[in-house]
C-alpha positions in Angstrom: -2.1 22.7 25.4 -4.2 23.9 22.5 -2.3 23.2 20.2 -2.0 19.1 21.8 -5.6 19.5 21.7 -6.1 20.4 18.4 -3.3 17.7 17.1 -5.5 14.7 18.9 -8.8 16.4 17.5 -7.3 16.5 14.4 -6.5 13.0 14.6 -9.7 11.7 15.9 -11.5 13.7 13.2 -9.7 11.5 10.1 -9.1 8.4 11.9 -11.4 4.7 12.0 -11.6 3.6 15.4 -12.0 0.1 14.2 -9.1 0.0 12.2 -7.0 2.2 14.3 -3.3 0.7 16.0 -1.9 2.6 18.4 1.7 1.6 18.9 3.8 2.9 21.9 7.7 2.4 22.9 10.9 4.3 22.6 13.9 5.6 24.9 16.3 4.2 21.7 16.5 3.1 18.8 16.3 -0.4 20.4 12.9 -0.3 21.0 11.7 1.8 17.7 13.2 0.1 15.2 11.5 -3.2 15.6 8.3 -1.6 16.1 8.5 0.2 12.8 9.3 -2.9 11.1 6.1 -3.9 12.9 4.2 -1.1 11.7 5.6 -1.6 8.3 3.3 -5.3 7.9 0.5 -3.5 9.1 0.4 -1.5 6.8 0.4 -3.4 4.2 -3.2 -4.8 5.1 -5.2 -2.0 3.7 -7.4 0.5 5.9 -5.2 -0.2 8.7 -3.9 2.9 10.6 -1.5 3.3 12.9 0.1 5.9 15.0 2.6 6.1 17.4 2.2 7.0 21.3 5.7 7.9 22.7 7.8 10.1 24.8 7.6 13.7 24.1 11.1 13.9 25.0 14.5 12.2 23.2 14.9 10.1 19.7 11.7 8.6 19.2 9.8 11.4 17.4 12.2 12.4 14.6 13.1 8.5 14.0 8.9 7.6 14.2 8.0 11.0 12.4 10.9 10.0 9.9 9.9 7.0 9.1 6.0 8.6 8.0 4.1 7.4 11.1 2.2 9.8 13.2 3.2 10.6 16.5 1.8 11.9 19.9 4.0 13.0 22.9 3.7 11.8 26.3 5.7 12.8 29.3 7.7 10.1 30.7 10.3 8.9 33.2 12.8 5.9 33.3 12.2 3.3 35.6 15.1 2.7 37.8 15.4 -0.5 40.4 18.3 1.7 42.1 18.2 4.5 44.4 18.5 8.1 42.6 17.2 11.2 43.8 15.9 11.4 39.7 13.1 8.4 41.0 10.9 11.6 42.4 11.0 13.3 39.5 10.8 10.8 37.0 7.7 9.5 38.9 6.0 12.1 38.6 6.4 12.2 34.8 5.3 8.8 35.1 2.2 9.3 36.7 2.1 12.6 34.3 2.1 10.3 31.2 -0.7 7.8 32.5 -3.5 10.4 32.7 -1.9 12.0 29.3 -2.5 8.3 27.8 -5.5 7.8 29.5 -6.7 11.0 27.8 -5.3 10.3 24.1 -6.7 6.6 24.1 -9.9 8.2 25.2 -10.1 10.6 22.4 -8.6 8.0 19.5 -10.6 5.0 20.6 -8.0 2.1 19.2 -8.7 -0.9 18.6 -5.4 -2.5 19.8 -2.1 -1.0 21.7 0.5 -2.7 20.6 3.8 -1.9 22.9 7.6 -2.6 21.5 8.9 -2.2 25.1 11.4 0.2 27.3 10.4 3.1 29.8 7.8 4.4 27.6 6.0 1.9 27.3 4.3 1.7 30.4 2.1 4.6 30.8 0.3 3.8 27.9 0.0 0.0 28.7 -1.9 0.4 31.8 -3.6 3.8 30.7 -5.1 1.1 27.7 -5.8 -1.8 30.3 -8.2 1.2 32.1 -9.5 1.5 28.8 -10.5 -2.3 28.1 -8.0 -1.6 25.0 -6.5 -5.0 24.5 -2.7 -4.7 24.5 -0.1 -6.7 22.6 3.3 -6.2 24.4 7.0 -7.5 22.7 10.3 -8.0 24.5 13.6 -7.8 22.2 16.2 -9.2 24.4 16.5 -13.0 25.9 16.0 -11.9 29.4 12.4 -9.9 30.2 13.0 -6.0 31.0 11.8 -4.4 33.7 8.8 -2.9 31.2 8.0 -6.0 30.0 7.5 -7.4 33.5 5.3 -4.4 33.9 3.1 -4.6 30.7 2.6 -7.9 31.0 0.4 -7.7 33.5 -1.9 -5.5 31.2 -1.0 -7.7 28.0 -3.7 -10.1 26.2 -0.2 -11.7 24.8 3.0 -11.5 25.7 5.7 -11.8 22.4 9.2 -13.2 23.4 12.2 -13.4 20.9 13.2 -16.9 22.1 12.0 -20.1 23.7 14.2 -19.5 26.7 12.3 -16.1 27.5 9.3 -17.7 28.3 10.5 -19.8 31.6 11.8 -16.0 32.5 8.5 -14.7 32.7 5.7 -14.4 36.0 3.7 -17.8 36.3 0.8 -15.7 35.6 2.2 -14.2 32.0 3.8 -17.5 30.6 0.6 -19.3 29.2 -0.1 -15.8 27.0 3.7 -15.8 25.8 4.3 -16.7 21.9 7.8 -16.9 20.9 7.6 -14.7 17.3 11.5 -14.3 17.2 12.1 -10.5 16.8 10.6 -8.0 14.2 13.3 -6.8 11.7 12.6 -4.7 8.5 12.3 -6.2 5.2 15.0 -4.4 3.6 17.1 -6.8 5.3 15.9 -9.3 3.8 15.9 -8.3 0.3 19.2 -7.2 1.0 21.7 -6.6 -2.0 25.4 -7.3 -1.2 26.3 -6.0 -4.5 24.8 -2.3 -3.2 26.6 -2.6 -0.4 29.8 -3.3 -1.9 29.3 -0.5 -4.3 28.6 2.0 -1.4 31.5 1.1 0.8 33.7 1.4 -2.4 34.9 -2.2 -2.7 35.5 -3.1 -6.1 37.8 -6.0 -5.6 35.0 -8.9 -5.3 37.8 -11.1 -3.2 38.1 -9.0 -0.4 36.6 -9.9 2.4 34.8 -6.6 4.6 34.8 -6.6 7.8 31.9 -4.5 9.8 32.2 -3.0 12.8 29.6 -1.5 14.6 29.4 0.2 18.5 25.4 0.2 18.1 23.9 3.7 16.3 25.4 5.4 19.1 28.3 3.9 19.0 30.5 2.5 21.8 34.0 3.4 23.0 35.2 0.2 23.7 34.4 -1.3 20.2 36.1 1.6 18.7 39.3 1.7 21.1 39.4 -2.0 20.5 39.9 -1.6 16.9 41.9 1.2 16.9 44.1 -1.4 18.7 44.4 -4.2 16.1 43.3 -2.7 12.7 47.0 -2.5 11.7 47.0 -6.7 12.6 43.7 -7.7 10.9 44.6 -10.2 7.6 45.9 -8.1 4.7 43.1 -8.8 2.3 40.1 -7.2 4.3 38.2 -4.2 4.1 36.9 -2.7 7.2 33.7 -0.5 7.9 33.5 1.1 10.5 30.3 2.7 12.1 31.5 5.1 14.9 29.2 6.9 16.1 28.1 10.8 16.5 31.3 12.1 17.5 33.3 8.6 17.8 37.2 8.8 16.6 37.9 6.7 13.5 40.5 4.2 13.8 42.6 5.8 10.8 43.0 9.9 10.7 40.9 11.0 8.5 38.1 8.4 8.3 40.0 6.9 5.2 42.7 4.4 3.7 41.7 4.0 0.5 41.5 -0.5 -0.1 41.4 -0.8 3.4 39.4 1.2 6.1 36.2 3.4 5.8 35.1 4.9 8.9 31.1 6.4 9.1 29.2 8.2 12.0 26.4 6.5 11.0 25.2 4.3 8.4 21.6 4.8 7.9 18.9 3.4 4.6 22.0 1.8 3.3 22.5 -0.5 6.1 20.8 -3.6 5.1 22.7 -3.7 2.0 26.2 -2.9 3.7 25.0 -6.2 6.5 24.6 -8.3 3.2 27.9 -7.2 2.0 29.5 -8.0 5.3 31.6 -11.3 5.7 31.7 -10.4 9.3 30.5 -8.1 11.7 32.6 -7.1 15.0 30.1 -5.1 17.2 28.0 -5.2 20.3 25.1 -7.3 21.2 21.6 -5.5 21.2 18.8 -6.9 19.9 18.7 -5.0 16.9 22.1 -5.8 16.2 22.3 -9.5 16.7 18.3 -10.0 14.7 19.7 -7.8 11.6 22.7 -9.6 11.5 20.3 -12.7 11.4 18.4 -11.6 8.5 21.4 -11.3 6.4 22.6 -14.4 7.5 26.0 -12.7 8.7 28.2 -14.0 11.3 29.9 -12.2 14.3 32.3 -11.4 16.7 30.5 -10.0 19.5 31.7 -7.7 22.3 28.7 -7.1 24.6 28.0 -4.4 27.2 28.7 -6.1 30.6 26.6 -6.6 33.4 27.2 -3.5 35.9 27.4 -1.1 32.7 23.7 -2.7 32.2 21.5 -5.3 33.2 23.6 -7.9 31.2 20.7 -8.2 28.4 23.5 -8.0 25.9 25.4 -10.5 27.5 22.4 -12.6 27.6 22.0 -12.0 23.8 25.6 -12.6 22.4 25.3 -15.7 24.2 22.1 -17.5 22.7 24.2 -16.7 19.5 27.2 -18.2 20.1 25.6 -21.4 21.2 23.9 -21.6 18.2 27.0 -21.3 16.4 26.0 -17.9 14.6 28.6 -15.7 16.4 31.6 -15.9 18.7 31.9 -13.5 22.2 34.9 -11.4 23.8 33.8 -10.5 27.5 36.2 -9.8 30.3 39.3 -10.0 30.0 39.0 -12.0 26.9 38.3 -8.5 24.9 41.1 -7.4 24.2 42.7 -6.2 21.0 44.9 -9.1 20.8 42.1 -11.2 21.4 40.1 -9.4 18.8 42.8 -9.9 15.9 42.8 -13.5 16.5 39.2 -14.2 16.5 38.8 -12.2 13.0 41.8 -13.7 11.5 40.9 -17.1 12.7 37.0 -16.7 10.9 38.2 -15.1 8.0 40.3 -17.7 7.1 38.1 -20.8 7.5 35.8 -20.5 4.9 34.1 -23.7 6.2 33.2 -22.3 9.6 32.1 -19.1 7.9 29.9 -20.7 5.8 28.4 -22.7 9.5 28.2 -19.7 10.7 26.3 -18.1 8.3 23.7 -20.7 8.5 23.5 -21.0 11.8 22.5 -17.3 11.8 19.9 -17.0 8.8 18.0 -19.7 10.1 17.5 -17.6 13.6 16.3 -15.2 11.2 14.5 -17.2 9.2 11.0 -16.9 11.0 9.9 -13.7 9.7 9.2 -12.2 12.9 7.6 -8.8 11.6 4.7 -10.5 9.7 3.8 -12.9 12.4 3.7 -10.1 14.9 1.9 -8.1 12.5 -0.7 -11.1 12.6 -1.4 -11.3 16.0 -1.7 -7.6 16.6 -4.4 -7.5 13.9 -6.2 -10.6 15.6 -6.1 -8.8 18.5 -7.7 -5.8 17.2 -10.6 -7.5 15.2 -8.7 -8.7 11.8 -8.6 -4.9 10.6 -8.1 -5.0 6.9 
């Protein structure tokens, strides 16, 4: 405890009230990702300070700490909609992590909260609407989350990725919604295919790469999926493949040299290895789908079904396809078979790769990180 103590003091002692964001959100990388592409704008407007309010447990303070934002612990618990004997327990974290809030928003005096969504989230929402601290809330994913539904009721605006999300919402949050698309980092916009090519090792400019991602934890059923038609995809391509901790490349050893690449985890030199893509094979989280937006690559999508999840990614892969940026395997439809068809049938109609590859960099066209960036610093007085 004295050493908390001594951490907020420090913090109140070297921080501007005035020009002081306190941004809050975690549980995965889901969530903290597009909040540091957030933060990232705001700093950019000078005197503006930021740190980050999030669980004292899991991911989110080595990726926010990693990323040089400061970070403050608070107990929390997941909100589940099912019965589990973890409810009483997580609860009480719950209720633990409101008067923790309460007390660090008391001692740092923001001017804003801004909240990037998940279980997190929602301690330091309401501890903030106690407060009189205006809050900004974001959801990623086409349908609202339960934390969302939550925060909104605190929120001065409520930020939605697409049109659609808004009919989703409570009658009473809809006329503070603003569809601002959702925040990805620059780096994937500045992008450089060339880097990417050059860090995969592809030399031969004609090959075609093929990127396959389960998400940064990766997912069995992408992997097992291309384990089962690697040997079938078109001669000419490369594939990447991002694993995940622990997941089993499709080729012993990780490596056939012209061919196949596999990676635990791909990390700064993402962006570049996106732009390099000519297609992506993966599931359909938000981060995912908006990143694959930004570099304008198109996708074969196999999202995580309702029952393993809330269908959000369903949901997502979806709005995609129907705008002609991706295509989806669900059901029975993901298969391997299935899975060599739809890559061999892209790859070799240049024509629908090129509509494809439009249809997705104009979804990620809107620059969703600035704009956000601008309504969390209307919110908190135009800090500058």
């Amino acid at each position: 405890p004295n050493s908390r103590s001594f951490s907020i003091q420090s913090l109140h002692d070297t921080l501007d009230p005035m020009s002081l964001i306190v941004c809050t959100g975690g549980g995965t990388g889901g969530h903290i990702f597009p909040g540091l592409a957030v933060i990232e704008e705001l700093r950019k407007r000078e005197g503006t300070d930021v740190v980050w309010v999030g669980s004292s447990r899991g991911i989110d303070r080595s990726l926010v700490e990693g990323a040089g934002v400061r970070f403050v612990g608070v107990p929390s618990g997941k909100l589940r909609r099912y019965l589990s004997m973890e409810n009483i327990i997580d609860m009480l974290r719950v209720v633990a992590g409101f008067f923790r809030s309460l007390w660090v928003l008391a001692r740092l005096k923001p001017a804003v909260v801004f909240s990037k969504g998940g279980f997190v989230s929602v301690p330091p929402c309401a501890a903030a609407r106690v407060l009189g601290v205006p809050v900004v809330t974001h959801e990623c994913d086409l349908s609202p989350g339960l934390a969302t539904r939550i925060n909104a009721r605190f929120a001065r605006d409520v930020l939605v990725s697409a049109e659609e999300t808004v009919g989703l919402l409570s009658a009473r949050a809809r006329p503070r919604a603003t569809v601002t698309g959702n925040p990805v980092r620059s780096a994937f916009y500045s992008a450089s295919a060339e880097r990417g090519r050059a860090f995969l090792g592809v030399h031969d400019p004609a090959a075609q790469i093929v990127l396959v991602l389960g998400g940064s934890l990766g997912a069995r059923q992408v992997n097992d999926l291309v384990r089962g038609a690697l040997d079938s995809f078109p001669a000419g391509c490369f594939v990447a493949h991002q694993t995940g901790p622990g997941g089993e490349p499709a080729v012993p050893g990780g490596y056939a040299p012209g061919r196949y690449r596999a990676f635990e985890f791909i990390r700064s030199e993402m962006p570049d290895v996106l732009a390099a893509a000519t297609l992506v094979v993966g599931r359909s989280g938000a981060n995912t789908v908006w990143e694959c937006a930004a570099t304008g690559t198109p996708m074969v999508l196999v999202p995580l079904e309702k029952g393993s999840s809330r269908g959000d990614q369903v949901e997502n892969a979806r709005f995609f396809e129907d705008r002609g940026a991706a295509m989806v395997l669900t059901g029975q439809d993901a298969t391997a078979a299935r899975l060599v068809k739809a890559v061999s049938d892209i790859l070799s109609d240049r024509e629908r790769l090129g509509r494809m590859a439009a249809a997705a960099r104009e979804l990620g066209s809107g620059r969703a990180a600035e704009r956000v960036a601008e309504i969390v610093l209307s919110r908190a007085g135009g800090c500058q």
